[in-house]
PDB file of N, CA, C and O in Angstrom:
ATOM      1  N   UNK A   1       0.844  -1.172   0.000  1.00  0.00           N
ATOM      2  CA  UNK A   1       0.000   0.000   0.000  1.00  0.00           C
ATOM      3  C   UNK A   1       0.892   1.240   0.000  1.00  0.00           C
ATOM      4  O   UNK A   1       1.682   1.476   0.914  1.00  0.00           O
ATOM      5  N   UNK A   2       0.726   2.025  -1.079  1.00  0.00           N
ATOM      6  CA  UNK A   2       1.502   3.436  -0.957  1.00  0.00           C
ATOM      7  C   UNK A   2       1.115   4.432   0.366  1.00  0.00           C
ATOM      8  O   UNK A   2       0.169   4.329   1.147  1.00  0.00           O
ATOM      9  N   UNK A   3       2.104   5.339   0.323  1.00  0.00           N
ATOM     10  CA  UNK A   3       2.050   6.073   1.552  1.00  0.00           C
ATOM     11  C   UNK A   3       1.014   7.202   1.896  1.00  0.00           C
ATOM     12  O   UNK A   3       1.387   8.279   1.431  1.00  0.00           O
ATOM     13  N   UNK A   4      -0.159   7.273   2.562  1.00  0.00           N
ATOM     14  CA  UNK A   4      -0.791   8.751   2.041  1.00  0.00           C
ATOM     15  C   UNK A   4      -0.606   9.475   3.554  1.00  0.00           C
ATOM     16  O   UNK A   4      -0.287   9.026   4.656  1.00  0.00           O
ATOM     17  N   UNK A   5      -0.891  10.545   3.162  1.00  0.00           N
ATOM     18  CA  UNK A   5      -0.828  12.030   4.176  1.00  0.00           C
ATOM     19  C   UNK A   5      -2.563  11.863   4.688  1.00  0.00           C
ATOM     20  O   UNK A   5      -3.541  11.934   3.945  1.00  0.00           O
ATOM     21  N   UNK A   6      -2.556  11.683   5.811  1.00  0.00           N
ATOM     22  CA  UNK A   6      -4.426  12.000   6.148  1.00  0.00           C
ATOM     23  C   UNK A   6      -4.679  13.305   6.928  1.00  0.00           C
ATOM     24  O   UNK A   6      -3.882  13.811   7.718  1.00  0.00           O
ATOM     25  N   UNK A   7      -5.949  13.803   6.585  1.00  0.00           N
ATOM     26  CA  UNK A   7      -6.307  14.934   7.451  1.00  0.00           C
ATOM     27  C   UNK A   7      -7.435  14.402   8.282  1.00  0.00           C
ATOM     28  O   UNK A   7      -8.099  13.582   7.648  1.00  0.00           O
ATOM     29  N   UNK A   8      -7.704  14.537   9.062  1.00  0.00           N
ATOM     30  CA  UNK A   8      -9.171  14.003   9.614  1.00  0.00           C
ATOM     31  C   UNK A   8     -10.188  15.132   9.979  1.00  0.00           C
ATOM     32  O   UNK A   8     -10.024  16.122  10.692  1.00  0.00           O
ATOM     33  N   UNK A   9     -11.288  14.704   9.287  1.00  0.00           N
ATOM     34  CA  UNK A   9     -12.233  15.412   9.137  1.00  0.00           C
ATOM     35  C   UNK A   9     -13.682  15.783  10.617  1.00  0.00           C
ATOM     36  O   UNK A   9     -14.463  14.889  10.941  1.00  0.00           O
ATOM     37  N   UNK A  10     -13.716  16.864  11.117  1.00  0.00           N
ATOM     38  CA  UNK A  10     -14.254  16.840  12.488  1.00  0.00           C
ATOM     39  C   UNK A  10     -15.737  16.294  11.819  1.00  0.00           C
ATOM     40  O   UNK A  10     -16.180  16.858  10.818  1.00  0.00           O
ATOM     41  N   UNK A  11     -16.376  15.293  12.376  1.00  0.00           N
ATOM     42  CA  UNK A  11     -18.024  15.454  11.992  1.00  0.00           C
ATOM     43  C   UNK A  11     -18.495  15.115  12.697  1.00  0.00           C
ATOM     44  O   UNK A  11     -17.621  14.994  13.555  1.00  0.00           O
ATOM     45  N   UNK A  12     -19.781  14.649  13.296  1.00  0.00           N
ATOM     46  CA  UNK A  12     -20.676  14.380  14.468  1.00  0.00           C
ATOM     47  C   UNK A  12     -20.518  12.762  14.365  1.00  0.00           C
ATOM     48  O   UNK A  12     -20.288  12.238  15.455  1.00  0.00           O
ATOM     49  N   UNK A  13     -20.574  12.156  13.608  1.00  0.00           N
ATOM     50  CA  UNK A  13     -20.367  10.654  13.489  1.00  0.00           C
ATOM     51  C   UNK A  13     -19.312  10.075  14.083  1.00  0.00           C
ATOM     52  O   UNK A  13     -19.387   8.875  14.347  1.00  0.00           O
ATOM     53  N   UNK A  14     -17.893  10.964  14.470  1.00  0.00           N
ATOM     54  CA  UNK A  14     -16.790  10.995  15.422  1.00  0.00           C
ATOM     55  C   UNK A  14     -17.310  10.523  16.736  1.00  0.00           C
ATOM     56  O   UNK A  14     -16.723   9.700  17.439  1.00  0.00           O
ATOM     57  N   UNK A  15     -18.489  11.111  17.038  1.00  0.00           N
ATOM     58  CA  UNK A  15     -18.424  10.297  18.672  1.00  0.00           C
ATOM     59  C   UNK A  15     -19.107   8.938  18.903  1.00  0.00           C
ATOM     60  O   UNK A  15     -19.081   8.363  19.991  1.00  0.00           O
ATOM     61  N   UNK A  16     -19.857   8.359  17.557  1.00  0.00           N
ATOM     62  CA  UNK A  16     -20.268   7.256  17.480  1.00  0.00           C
ATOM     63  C   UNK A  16     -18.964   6.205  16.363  1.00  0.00           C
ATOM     64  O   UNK A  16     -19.276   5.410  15.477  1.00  0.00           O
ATOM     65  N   UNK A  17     -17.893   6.481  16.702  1.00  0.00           N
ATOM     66  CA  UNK A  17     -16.865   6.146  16.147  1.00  0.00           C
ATOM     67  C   UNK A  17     -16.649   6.022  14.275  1.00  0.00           C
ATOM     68  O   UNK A  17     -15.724   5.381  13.775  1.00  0.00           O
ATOM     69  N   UNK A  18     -17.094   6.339  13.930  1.00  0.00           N
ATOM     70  CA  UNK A  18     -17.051   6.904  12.304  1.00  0.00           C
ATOM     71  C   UNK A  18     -16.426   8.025  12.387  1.00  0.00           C
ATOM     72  O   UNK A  18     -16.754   9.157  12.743  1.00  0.00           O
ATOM     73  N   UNK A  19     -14.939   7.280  11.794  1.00  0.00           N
ATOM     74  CA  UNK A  19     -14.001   8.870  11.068  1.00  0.00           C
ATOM     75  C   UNK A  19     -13.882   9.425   9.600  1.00  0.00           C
ATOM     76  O   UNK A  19     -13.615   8.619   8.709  1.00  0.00           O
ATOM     77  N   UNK A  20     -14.047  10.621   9.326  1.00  0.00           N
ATOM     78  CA  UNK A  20     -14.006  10.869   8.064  1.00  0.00           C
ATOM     79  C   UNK A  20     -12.148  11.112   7.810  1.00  0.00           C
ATOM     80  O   UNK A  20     -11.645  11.450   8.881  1.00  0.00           O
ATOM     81  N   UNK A  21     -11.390  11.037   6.981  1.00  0.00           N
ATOM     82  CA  UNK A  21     -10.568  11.470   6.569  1.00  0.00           C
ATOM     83  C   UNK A  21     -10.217  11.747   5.199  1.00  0.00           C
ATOM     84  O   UNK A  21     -10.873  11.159   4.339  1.00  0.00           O
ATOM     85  N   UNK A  22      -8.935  12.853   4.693  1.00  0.00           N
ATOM     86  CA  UNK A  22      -8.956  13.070   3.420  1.00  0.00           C
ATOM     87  C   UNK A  22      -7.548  13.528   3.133  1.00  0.00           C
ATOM     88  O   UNK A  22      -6.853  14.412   3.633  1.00  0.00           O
ATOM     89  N   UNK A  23      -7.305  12.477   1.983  1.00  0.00           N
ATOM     90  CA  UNK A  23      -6.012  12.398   1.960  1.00  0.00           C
ATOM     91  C   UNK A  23      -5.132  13.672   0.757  1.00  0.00           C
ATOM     92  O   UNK A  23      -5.954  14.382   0.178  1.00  0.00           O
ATOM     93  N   UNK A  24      -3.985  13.897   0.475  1.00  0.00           N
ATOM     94  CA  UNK A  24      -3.374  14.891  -0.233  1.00  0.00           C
ATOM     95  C   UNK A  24      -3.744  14.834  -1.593  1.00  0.00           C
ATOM     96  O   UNK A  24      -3.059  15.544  -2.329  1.00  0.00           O
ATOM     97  N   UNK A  25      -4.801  14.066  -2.216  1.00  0.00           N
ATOM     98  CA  UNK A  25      -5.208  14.143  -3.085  1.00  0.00           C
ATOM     99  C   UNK A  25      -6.994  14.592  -3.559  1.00  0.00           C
ATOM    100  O   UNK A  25      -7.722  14.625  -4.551  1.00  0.00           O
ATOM    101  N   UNK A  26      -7.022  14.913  -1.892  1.00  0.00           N
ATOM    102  CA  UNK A  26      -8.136  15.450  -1.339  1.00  0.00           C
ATOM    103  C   UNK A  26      -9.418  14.047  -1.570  1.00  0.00           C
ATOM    104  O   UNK A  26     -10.565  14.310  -1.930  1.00  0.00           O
ATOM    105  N   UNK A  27      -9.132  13.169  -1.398  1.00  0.00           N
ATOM    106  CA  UNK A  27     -10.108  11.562  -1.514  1.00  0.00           C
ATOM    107  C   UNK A  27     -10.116  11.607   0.045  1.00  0.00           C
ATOM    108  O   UNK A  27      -9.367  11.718   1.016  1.00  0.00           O
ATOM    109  N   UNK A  28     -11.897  11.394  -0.442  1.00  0.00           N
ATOM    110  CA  UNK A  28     -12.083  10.536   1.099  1.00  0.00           C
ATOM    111  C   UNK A  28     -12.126   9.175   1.936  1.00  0.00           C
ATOM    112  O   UNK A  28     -12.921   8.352   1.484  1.00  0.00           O
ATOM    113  N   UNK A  29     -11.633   8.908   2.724  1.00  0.00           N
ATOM    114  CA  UNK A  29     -11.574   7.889   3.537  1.00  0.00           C
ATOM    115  C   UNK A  29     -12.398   7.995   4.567  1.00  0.00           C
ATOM    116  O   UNK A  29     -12.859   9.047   5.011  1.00  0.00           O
ATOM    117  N   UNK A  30     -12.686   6.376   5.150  1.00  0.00           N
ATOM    118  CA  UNK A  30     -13.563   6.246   6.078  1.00  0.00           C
ATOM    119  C   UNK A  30     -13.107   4.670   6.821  1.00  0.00           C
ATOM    120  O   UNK A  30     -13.107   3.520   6.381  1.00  0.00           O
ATOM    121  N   UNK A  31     -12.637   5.431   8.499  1.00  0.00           N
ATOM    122  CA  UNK A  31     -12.808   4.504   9.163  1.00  0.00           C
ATOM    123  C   UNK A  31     -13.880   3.946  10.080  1.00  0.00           C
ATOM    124  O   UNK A  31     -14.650   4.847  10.410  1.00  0.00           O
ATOM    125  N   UNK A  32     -14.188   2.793  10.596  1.00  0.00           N
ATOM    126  CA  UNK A  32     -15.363   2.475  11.228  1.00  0.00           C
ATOM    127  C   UNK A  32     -14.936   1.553  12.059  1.00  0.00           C
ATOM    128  O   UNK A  32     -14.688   0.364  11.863  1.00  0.00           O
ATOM    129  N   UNK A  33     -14.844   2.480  13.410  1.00  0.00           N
ATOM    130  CA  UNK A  33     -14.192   1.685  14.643  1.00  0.00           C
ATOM    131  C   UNK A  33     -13.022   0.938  14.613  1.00  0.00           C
ATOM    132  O   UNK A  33     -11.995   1.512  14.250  1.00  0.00           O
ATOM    133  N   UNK A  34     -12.983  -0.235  14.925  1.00  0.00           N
ATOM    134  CA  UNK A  34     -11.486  -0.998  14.794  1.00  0.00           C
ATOM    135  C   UNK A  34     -11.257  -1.004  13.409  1.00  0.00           C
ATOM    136  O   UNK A  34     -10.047  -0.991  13.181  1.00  0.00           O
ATOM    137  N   UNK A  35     -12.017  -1.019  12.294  1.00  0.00           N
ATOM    138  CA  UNK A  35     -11.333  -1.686  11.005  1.00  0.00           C
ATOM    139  C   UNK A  35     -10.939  -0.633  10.513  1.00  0.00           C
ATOM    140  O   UNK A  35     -11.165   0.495  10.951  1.00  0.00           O
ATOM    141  N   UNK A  36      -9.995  -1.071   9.070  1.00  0.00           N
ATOM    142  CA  UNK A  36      -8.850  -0.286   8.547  1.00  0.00           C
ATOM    143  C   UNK A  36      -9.578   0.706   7.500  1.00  0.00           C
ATOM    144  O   UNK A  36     -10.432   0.151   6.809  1.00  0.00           O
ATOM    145  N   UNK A  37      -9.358   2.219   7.252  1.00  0.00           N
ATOM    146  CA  UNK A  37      -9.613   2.740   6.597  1.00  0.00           C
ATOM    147  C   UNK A  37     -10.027   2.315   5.179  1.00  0.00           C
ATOM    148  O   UNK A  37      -9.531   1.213   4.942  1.00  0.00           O
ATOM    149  N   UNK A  38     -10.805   2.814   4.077  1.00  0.00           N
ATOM    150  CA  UNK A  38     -11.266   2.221   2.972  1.00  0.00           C
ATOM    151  C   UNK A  38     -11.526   3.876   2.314  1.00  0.00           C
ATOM    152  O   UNK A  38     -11.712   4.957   2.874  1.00  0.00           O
ATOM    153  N   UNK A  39     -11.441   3.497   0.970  1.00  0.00           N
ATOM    154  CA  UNK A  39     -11.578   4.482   0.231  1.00  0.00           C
ATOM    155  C   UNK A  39     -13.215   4.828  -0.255  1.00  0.00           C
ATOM    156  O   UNK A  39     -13.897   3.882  -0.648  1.00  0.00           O
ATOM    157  N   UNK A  40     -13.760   6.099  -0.214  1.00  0.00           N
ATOM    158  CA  UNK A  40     -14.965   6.112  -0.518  1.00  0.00           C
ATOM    159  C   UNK A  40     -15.364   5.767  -1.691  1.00  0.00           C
ATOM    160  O   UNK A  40     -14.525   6.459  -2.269  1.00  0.00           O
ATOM    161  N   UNK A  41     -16.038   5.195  -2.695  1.00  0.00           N
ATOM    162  CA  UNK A  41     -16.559   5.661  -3.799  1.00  0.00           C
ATOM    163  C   UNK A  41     -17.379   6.429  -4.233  1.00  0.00           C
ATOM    164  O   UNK A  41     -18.554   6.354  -3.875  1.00  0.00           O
ATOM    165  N   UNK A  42     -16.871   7.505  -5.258  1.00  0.00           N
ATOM    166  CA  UNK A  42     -18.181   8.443  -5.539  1.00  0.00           C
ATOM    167  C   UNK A  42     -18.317   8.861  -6.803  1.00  0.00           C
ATOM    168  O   UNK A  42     -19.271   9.572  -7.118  1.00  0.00           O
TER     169      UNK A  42
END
């Protein structure tokens, strides 16, 4: 897996453990609790 830069994104879904993040190519990612980030499709 290549290397990416993440920003993490503040949203309300943060305290029910859903993270948004977005990487230097400005793509979003999404983690969901323990499992590993995944790329959105859109």
């Amino acid at each position: 897996m290549p290397y990416y830069y993440f920003n993490e994104i503040w949203t309300p879904f943060k305290l029910i453990g859903i993270r948004l993040y977005k990487d230097e190519d400005q793509t979003l990612w999404v983690k969901i609790w323990h499992l590993k980030k995944r790329r959105l499709r859109s």
